[in-house]
C-alpha positions in Angstrom: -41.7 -36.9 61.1 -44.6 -38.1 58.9 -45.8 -35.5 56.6 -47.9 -34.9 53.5 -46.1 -32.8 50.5 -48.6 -29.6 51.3 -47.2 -30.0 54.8 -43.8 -29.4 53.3 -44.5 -26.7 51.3 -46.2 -24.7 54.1 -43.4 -25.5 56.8 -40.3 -24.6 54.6 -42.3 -21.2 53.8 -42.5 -20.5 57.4 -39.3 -21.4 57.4 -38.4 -18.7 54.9 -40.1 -16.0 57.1 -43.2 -16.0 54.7 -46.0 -14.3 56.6 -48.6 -13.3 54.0 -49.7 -15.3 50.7 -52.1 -14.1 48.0 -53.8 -17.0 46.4 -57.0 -18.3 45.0 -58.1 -22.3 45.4 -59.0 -24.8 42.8 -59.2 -28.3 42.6 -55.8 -29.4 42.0 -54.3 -27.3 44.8 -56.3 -28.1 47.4 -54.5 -30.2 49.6 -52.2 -27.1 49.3 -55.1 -25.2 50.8 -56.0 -27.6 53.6 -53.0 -26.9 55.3 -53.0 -23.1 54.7 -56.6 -23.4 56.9 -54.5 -25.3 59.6 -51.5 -22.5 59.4 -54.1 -19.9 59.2 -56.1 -21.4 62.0 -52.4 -21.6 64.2 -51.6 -18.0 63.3 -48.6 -18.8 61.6 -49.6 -17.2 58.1 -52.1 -15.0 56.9 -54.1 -15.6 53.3 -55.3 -13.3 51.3 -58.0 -14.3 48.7 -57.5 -12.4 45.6 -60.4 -12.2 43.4 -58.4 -13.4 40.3 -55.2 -14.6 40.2 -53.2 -11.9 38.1 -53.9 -10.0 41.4 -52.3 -12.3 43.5 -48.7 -12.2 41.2 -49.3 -8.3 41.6 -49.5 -8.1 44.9 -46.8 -10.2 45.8 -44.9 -8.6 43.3 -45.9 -5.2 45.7 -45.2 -7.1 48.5 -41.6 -7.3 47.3 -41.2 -3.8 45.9 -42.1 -2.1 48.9 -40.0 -4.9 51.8 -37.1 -6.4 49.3 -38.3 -9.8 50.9 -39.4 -12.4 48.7 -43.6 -12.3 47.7 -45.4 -15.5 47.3 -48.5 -15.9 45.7 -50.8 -19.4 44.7 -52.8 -20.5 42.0 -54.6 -23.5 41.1 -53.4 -25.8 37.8 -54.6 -25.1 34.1 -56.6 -21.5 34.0 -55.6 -20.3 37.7 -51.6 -21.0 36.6 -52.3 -19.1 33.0 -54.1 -16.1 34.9 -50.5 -15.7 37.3 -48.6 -15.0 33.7 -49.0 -11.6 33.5 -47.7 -11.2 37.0 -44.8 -13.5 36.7 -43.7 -11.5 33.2 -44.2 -8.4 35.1 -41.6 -9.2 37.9 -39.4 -10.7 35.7 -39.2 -8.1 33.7 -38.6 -5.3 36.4 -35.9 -8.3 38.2 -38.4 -8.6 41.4 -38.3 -11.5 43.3 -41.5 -13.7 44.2 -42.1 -17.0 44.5 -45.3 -18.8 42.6 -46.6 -22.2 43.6 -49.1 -23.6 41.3 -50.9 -27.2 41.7 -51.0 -29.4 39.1 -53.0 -32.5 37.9 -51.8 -35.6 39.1 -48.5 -37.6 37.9 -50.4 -40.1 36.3 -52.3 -37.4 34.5 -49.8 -35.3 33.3 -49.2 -35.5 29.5 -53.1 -37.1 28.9 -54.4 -33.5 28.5 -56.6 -34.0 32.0 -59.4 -31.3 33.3 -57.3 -28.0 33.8 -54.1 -29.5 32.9 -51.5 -26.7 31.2 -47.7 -27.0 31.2 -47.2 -24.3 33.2 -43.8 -25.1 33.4 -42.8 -25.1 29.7 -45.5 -21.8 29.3 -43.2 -19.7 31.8 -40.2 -20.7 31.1 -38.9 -17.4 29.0 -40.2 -15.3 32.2 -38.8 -17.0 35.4 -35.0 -17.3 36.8 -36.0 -21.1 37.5 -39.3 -23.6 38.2 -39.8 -26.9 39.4 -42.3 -29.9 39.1 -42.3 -31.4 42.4 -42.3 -35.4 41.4 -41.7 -36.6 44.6 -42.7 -35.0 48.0 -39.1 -36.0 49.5 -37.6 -33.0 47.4 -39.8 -30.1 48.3 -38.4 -29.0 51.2 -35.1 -28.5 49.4 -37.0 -26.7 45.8 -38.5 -24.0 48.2 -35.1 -23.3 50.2 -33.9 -23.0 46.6 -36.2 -21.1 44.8 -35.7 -18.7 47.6 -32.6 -18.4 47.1 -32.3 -18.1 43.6 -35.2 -15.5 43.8 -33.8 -13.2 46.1 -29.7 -13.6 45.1 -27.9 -12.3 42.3 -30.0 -10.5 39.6 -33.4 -11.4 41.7 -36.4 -12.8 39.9 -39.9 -15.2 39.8 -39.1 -18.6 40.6 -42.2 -21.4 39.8 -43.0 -24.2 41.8 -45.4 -26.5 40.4 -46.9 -29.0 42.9 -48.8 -32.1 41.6 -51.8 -32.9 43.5 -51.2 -35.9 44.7 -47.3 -35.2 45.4 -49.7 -32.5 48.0 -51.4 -35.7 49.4 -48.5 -38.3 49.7 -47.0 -39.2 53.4 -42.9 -39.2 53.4 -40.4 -39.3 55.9 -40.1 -34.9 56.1 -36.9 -34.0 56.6 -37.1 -29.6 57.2 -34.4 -27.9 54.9 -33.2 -24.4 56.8 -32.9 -21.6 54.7 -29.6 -20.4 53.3 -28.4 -24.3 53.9 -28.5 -25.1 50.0 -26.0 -25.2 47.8 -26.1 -24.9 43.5 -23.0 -25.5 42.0 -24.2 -24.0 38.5 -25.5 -20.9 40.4 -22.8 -18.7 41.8 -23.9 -15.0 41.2 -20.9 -12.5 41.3 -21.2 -9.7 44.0 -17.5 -8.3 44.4 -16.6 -6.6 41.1 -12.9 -7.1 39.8 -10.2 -4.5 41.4 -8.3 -3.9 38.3 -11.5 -2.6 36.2 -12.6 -0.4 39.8 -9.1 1.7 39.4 -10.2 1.9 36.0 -13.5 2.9 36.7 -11.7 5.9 39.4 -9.0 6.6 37.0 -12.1 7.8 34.5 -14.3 9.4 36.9 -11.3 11.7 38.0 -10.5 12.7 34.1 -14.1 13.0 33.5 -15.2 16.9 32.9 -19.0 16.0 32.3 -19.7 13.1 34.0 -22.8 11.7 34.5 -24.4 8.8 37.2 -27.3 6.5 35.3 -29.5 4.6 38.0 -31.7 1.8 37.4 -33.9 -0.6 39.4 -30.5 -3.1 40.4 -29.7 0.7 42.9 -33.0 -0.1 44.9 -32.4 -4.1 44.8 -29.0 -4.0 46.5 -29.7 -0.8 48.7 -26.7 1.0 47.4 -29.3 4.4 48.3 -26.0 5.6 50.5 -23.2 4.4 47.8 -24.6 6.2 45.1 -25.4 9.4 46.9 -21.8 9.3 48.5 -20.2 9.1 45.3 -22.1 12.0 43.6 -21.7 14.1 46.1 -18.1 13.0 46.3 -17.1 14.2 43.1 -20.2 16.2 42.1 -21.8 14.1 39.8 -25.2 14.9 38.3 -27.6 11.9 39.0 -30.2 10.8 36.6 -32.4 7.3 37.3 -34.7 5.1 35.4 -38.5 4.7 36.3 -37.0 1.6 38.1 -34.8 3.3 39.7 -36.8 6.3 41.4 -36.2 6.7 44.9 -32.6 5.2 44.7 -31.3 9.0 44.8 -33.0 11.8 46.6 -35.0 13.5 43.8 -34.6 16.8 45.9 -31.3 17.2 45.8 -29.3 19.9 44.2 -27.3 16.8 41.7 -31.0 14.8 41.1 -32.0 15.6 37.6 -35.0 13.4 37.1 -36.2 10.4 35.5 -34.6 10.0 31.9 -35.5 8.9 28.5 -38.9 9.2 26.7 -40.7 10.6 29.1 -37.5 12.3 31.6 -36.7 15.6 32.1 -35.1 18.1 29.4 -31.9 18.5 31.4 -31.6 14.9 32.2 -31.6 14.3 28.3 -29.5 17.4 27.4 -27.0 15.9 30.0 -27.3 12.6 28.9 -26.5 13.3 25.4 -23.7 15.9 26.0 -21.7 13.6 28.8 -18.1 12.4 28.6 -18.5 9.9 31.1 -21.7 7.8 31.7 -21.8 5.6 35.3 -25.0 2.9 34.4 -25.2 1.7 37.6 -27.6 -1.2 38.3 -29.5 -0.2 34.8 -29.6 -1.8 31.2 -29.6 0.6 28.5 -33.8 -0.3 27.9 -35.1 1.7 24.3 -37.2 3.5 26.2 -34.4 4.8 28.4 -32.1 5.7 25.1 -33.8 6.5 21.5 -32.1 5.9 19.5 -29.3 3.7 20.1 -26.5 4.8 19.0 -26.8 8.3 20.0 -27.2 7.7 23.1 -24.0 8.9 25.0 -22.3 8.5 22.0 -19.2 11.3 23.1 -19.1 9.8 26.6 -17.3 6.8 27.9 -19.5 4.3 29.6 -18.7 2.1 33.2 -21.0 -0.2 33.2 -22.0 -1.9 36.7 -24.2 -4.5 37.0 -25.4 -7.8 39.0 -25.8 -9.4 35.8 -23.1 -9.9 33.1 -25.7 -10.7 30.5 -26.7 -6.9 30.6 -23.2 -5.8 30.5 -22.5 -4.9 26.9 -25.9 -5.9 25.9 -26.9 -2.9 24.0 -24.1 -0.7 24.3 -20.3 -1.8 24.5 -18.5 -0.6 28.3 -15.3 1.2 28.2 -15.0 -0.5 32.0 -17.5 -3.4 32.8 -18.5 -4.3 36.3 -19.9 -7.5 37.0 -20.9 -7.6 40.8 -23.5 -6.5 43.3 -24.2 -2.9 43.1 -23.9 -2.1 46.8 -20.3 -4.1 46.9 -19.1 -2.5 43.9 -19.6 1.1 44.9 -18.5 0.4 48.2 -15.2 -1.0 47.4 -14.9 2.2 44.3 -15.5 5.0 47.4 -12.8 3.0 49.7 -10.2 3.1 47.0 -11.3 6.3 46.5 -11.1 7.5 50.5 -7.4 5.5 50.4 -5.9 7.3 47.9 -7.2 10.4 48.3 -9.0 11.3 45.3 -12.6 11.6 47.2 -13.7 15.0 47.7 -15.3 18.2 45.4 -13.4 18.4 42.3 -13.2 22.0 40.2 -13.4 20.2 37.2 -17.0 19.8 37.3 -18.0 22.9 38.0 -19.0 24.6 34.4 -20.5 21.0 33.8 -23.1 21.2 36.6 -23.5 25.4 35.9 -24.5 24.1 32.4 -27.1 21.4 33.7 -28.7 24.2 36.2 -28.6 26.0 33.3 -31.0 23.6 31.5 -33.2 23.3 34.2 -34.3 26.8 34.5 -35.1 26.9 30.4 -36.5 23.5 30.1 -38.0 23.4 33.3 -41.7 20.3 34.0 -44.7 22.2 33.2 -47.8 22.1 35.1 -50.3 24.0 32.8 -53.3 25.5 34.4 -56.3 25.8 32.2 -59.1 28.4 32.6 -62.0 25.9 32.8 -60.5 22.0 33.4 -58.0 20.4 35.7 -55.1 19.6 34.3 -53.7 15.6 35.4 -50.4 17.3 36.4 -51.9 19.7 38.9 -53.4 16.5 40.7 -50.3 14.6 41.0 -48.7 18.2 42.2 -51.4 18.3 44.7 -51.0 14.5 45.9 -47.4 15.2 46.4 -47.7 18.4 48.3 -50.2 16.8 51.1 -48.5 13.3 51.0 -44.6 13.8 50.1 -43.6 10.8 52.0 -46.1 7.8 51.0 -45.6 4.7 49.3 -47.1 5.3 45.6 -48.0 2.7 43.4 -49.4 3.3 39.9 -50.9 1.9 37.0 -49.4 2.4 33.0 -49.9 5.1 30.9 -49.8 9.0 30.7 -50.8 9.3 34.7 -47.9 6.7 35.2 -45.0 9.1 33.6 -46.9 12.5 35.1 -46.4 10.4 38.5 -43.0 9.6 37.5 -42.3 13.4 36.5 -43.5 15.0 39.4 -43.5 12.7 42.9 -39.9 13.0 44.8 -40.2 9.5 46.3 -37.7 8.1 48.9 -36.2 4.3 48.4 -38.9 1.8 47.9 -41.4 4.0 48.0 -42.0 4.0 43.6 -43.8 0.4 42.9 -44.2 0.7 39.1 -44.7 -1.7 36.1 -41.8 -0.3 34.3 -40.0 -3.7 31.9 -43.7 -5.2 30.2 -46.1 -2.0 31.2 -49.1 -3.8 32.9 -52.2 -1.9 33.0 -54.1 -3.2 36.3 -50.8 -3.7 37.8 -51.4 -0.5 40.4 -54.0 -1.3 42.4 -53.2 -5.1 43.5 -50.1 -3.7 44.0 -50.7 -1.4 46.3 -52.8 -3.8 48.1 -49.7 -6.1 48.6 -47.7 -2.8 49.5 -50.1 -2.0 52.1 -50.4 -5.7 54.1 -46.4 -5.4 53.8 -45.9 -1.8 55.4 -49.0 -2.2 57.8 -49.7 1.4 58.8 -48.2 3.3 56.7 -50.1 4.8 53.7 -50.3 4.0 50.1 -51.7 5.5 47.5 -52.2 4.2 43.9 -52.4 6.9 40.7 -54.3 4.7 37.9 -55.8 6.0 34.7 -59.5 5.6 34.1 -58.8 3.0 31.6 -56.0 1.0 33.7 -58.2 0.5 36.7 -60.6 -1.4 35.3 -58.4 -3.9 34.5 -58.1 -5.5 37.9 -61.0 -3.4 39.2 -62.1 -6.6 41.2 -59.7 -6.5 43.6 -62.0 -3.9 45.2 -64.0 -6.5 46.8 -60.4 -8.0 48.6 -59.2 -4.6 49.8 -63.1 -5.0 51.2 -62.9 -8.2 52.5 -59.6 -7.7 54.4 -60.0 -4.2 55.5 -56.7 -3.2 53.4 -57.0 0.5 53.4 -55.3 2.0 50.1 -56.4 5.2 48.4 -56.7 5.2 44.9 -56.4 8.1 42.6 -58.1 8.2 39.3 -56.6 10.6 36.6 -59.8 10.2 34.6 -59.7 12.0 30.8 -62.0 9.4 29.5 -59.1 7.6 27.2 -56.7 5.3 27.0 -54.7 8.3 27.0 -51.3 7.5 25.8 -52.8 5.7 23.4 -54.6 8.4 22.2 -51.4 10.7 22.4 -49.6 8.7 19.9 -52.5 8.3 18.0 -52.6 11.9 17.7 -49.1 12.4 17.4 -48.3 9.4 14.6 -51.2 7.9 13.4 -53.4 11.3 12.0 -55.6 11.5 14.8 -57.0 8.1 14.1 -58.6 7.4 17.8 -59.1 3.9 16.9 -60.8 1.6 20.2 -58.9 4.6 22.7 -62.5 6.3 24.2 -63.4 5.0 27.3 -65.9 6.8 27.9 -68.8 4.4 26.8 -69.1 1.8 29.8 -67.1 4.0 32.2 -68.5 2.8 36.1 -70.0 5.7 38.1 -66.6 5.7 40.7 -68.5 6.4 43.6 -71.4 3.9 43.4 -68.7 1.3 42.6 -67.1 2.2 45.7 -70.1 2.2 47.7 -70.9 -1.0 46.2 -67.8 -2.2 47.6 -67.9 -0.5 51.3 -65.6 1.9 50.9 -65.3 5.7 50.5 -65.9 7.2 47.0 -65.2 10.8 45.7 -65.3 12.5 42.4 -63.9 16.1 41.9 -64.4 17.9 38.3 -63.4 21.2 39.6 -60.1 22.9 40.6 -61.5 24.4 43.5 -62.7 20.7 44.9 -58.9 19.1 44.3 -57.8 20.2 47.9 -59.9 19.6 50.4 -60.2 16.3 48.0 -57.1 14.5 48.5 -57.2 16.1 52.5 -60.8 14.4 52.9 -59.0 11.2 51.0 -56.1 11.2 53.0 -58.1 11.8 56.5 -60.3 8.8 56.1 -59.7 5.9 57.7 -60.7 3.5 54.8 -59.5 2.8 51.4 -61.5 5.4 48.9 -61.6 5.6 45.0 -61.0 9.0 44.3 -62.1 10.2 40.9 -61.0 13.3 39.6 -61.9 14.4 36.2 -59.2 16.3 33.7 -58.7 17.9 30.9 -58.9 15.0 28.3 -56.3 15.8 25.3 -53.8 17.1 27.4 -50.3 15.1 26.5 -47.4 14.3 28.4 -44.4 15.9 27.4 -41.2 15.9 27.0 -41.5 13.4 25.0 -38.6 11.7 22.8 -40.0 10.1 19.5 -39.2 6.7 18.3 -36.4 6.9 16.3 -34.8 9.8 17.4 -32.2 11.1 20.0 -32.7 12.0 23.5 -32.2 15.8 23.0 -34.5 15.6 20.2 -37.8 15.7 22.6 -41.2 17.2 21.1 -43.4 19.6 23.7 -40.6 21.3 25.1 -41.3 25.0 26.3 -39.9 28.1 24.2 -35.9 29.1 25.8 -35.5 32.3 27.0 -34.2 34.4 24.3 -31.6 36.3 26.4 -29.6 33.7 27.9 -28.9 32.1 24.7 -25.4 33.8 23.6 -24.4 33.3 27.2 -24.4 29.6 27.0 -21.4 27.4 26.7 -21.4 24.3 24.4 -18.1 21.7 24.6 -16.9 20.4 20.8 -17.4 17.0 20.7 -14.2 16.3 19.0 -11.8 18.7 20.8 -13.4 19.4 24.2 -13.1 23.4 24.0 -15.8 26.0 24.7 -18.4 27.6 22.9 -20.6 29.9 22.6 -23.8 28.9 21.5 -24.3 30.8 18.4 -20.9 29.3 16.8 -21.8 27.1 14.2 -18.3 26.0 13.9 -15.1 25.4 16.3 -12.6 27.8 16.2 -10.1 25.2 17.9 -10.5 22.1 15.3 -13.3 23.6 12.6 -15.9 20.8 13.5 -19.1 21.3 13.3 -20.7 22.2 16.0 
C-alpha cells in the first residue's frame, strides 16, 4: 500500500504491541504527530503529553521497569531530542529497554546547522545499544522491528530512532515488517551459558563453606525470581542484591540479607567480605556495590554470570565465567544439579548462616525515634506497613537508600535510578508505572529537593487522571549532599539548603487538582498515609523530618565493605562466643584470638 514514513513508524509500533507513548510535539516531528491523532482518534494507541521531555524518557523508562515490555517515548529535533538525554543515560545505565523516536530537520538540511538542528545521533551515541537516521522511508519498517529487538534481547537497552521530517512526509510503496522476522548477523546475544564452566560452577558451590549469592538488576530482566530462590534454598545460600536487583529475591525470607554495598545492610557486608564463594548473578561489580576494589571478596572465589561478556571480568577477574541469559543459566545449573544428585540442604553451611544470623541481631537497620521530630525512616516503615505490596518508585538521595533499606518489594515492584542517579527520575516514573499496571497502586518516595526537578509533571498526572501518590521525605536539604558534606568536607553546607524557595506542597497540589497533605507530627503520620492511600486521586504528601538525620551504614570511599561508619554498639556478651574462619587456613576462631593457633596468621 501507499504510505507516508509517519505511517510506518506508527504501524510497525502497533505492530510491536505498543499501546502507550509519552511524547511532546515540535516542528520537525509533526508529521509524526499527525498520525498519532489518526491512531489516537482509531483507539489503537494512547498519548500521553509530558510537560517536558526528560519526563517522557522517564516514564517510558517506568513503563518498562514495572511490565519488562519495551517503553517508547517521542521528542521533537534540536532542544526536544537534548531534553530525552537524561532519560536515555538513565536507562542505559540501569540496562532498561525503551525505544526513543526523535524528528529531525530535513535531509537537505542536515549538516547546514538549520533551526533546532542537533546531532542527536552522534550526542547519544555513548548511551544507547544502537540508533538510526531514517534516510529513506522504505527502511523504517525494518529499523523499528530492529530496534525492538535489539532493545529488548540480550543485555536490554535504549535504542534511537531519528526520523527526518520529510522522510515523515514522503509516500513509498509500505511494505509491514512483523516483529521477531529480522535478522542481524553482527548481533547474536548468548543465552545458554557453556556446560563445562556450569559443572564448574556446581563443583564450587558444593566445596563452598561460606558461600554467598550476589543479585543485580540482569535477575529481574530475565525473570530468573524462581532460579535464584531455588538454588539458595537448594543449598542454603545467603542472598544479598543490588538496588537493581531488589525484588529479584524475597527480602523476607530467612536467606535475604539486604541490599549491599554503601548503603546495604551490616550483615550483607560482613558476609560479603568474609565469603569463600561469591555467585554475581546478573550484577557488575559497580563501586558503589564494592569499596574498595580489591577487598571486595578478596578470600572468596567468584562465578560470575552474566548476559553480557563485557561485564564479565570487568572489574574483578571470575574463577568460572558465565556468559548467557540469567534465567537459562540457572536453569540448566539446578538441572545438573537435580540429575546428579547434589541438590538438597547441605550441613556444610550451617555455622556459615548461624554466623550471618549472628550479624543480623548485633548490626541490626535502625529506625531512631526522636522525642520531638519524625525521623525519615519511621515514614518509609510506616509506608511499608499499610502498603507492603505496591509498586514504589523513588527519586535519588538519602530517602532513596532509607527506601531501599526498609521496603521488602516483590519482582518489579523497585523502579529506581540506580547506574547515573537521576534526581526527578521518581515521579515520571511512577507515572509511566501507573498507565502500565492500570489499577494497581504506586507510590513514589522523593526528597524535597528531588521533586522539584520534574515537578511539572504534576500538571500530566492532572491532565490524564493518572493517580500516583507521592511521598515527600522533606528535611529541607539536599540531604545526602549535606551528609557528605558533613561527613568529608568540615560541615561546609555549600548550595545544599533548600529551604529558601521550597513550594508550599499543598497549594501546589491544589493548584494542580489533586489532593495535598503535609504532616510535621508523629502522631499525624498514620492516619496520613491511610487518608493518602484511601483517596481516589493522586496526592503530594508532605511530611516533614528531622533534618540532619544521616543514613547509615554507610561505607566510605576508599574503604572496605566491613569498614561502614554509623553502625550501632555490639552486644558486649556475645562477643567471645563468636566464631571467625582464618583466611588462610579455614579453621575456627574465637573472636578474641588475635592470632591462628592452626597456621599463626593474623587474624
Amino acid at each position: 500500500m501507499r504510505a507516508t514514513g509517519a505511517f510506518a513508524l506508527l504501524d510497525s509500533l502497533k505492530r510491536h504491541g505498543v499501546k502507550h507513548i509519552f511524547g511532546y510535539p515540535g516542528g520537525a516531528i509533526l508529521p509524526i504527530y499527525d498520525e498519532v491523532y489518526r491512531a489516537e482518534a482509531a483507539g489503537d494507541i494512547k498519548h500521553f503529553l509530558v510537560r517536558h521531555e526528560q519526563g517522557a524518557a522517564h516514564a517510558a523508562d517506568g513503563y518498562a521497569r514495572a511490565t519488562g515490555k519495551v517503553g517508547v517515548c517521542f521528542g521533537t529535533s534540536g532542544p526536544g531530542a537534548t531534553n530525552l538525554v537524561t532519560g536515555i543515560a538513565t536507562a542505559y545505565m540501569d540496562s532498561i529497554p525503551i525505544v526513543v523516536i526523535t524528528g529531525q530537520v530535513p535531509r537537505a538540511a542536515i549538516g547546514t546547522d538549520a533551526f533546532q538542528e542537533i546531532d542527536i545521533y552522534g550526542i547519544t551515541l555513548p548511551i544507547v545499544k544502537h540508533s538510526y537516521v531514517v534516510r529513506d522511508p522504505k527502511d523504517m519498517a525494518r529499523m523499528v522491528a530492529e530496534a525492538f529487538h535489539i532493545a529488548s534481547t540480550g543485555r536490554p537497552g535504549p535504542v534511537l530512532i531519528d526520523v527526518p521530517k520529510d522522510v515523515g512526509l514522503e509516500e513509498f510503496d509500505y511494505l509491514p515488517v512483523d516483529p521477531g522476522s529480522v535478522k542481524l548477523p553482527g548481533y547474536r546475544p548468548t543465552f545458554k551459558g557453556n556446560p563445562r564452566q556450569i559443572n564448574q560452577a556446581i563443583s564450587l558451590i558444593r566445596e563452598a563453606h561460606r558461600p554467598l549469592l550476589y543479585v543485580g538488576g540482569g535477575a529481574i530482566a530475565a525473570s530468573a525470581h524462581s532460579e535464584v530462590k531455588e538454588l539458595a534454598e537448594c543449598f542454603q545460600i545467603p542472598v544479598t542484591t543490588t538496588l537493581m536487583g531488589k525484588g529479584a529475591f524475597d527480602e523476607n525470607h530467612p536467606l535475604a540479607l539486604g541490599m549491599l554495598g554503601m548503603h546495604g545492610t551490616a550483615y550483607a557486608n560482613f558476609a560479603v567480605t568474609e565469603c569463600d564463594l561469591l555467585i554475581a548473578v546478573g550484577a557488575r561489580f559497580d563501586d558503589r556495590v564494592t569499596g574498595k576494589l580489591d577487598e571486595f571478596a578478596s578470600r572468596a572465589k567468584v562465578i560470575h554470570i552474566d548476559i553480557d561478556p563485557a561485564e564479565v571480568g570487568k572489574c574483578r577477574a571470575p574463577d568460572v565465567p558465565i556468559v548467557g541469559d540469567v534465567r537459562q543459566v540457572l536453569m540448566e545449573l539446578l538441572r545438573r544439579c537435580h540429575e546428579t544428585g547434589v541438590c538438597g540442604y547441605l550441613d556444610q553451611t550451617k555455622e556459615w548462616l548461624e554466623r550471618v544470623n549472628r550479624w543480623r541481631h548485633e548490626y541490626p537497620l535502625v529506625v531512631p525515634q526522636y522525642p520531638d521530630v519524625l525521623s525519615p525512616q519511621e515514614v518509609v516503615v510506616e509506608l511499608w506497613k499499610q502498603a507492603p505490596d505496591v509498586c514504589y518508585t523513588t527519586d535519588v538521595g538519602q530517602h532513596q537508600m532509607w527506601a531501599a533499606q526498609f521496603l521488602k518489594n516483590g519482582p518489579r515492584k523497585w523502579i529506581s535510578s540506580a547506574g547515573l542517579g537521576t534526581m526527578g527520575f521518581g515521579m515520571p516514573a511512577a507515572m509511566g508505572a501507573k498507565v502500565a499496571l492500570g489499577d494497581e497502586e504506586v507510590i513514589c518516595i522523593a526528597g524535597d529537593a528531588s521533586i522539584q526537578m520534574n515537578i511539572q509533571e504534576l500538571g500530566t498526572l492532572s491532565q490524564y487522571g493518572i493517580h500516583i501518590k507521592t511521598v515527600i521525605i522533606n528535611n529541607g536539604w539536599q540531604g545526602m549532599v549535606r551528609q557528605w558534606q558533613e561527613t568529608f568536607y568540615e560541615g561546609h553546607y555549600s548550595a545544599s539548603n533548600m529551604e529558601a524557595g521550597m513550594p508550599d506542597i499543598e497549594k501546589l497540589a491544589a493548584a494542580y487538582g489533586m489532593k495535598g497533605i503535609v504532616v510535621r507530627k508523629r502522631e499525624e503520620l498514620k492516619d496520613a498515609v491511610a487518608e493518602m492511600l484511601a483517596h481516589n486521586g493522586s496526592v503530594l504528601l508532605d511530611v516533614h523530618v528531622k533534618r540532619d538525620e544521616n543514613c547509615y551504614p554507610m561505607v566510605a570511599p576508599g574503604k572496605s565493605n566491613a569498614q561502614m561508619l554509623g553502625l550501632p554498639e555490639r552486644p558486649k556478651s556475645d562477643r567471645a562466643a563468636e566464631l571467625i574462619y582464618c583466611h588462610h587456613c579455614g579453621a575456627k576462631n574465637v573472636s578474641t584470638n588475635h592470632f591462628c593457633p592452626e597456621c599463626g596468621t593474623k587474624l
